[in-house]
N, C-alpha and C positions, 0 to 999 in steps of 0.2 A: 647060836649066836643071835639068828632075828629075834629069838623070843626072847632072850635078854634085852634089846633094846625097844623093841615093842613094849615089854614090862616096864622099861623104864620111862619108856614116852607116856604111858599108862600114868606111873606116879606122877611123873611129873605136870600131868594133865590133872591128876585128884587133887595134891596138892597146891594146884592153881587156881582152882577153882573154890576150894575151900580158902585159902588165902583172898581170894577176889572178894568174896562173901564178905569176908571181915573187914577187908579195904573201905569199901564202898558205901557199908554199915560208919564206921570210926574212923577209917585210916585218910581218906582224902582230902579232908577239911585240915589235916594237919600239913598234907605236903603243897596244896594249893589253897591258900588263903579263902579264892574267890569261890571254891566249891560250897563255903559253909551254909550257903543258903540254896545248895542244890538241891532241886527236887527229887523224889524218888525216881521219876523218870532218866534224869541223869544220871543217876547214880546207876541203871539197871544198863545202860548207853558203857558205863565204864566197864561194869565186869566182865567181857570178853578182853580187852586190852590188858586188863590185872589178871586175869589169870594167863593171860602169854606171857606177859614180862614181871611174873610175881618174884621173881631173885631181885633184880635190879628197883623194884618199889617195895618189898620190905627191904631193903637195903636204905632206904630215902626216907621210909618211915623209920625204922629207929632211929636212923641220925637227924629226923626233924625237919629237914635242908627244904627250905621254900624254893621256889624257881630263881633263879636266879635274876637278878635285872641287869639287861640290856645295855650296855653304854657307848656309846655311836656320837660322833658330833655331833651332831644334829641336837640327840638329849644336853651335852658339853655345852652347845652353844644356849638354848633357853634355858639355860641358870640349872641342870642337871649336871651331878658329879658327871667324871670323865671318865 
């Protein structure tokens, strides 16, 4: 039984990692706008993050979904939706 789950922490380690690669390469300029002019530096900054949470960001990159905005009174009151 550990070494089924060690084999699976494994894939799912490889697979995050390769996933991360592609992220960082194509995929982040799509789910955050402000990345598009990120430098290589940054981009090398993300791929530990993408490959831990590579389900949940190719989940955001197929579906395209930008971050979302904010909306707080504050935005409501200087002339921003509510």
């Amino acid at each position: 039984m550990l070494e089924a789950l060690i084999l699976g922490l494994m894939l799912y380690a490889a697979l995050g990692l390769v996933f991360a690669v592609c992220f960082a390469v194509f995929g982040v300029a799509r789910i955050d706008p402000a990345a598009v002019e990120g430098t290589w530096g940054f981009r090398c900054l993300v791929v530990p993050g993408a490959a831990a949470f590579w389900p949940w960001l190719a989940w955001r990159w197929i579906k395209g979904r930008s971050p979302s905005e904010e909306r707080t009174a504050h935005r409501a009151a200087a002339g921003g939706d509510a």
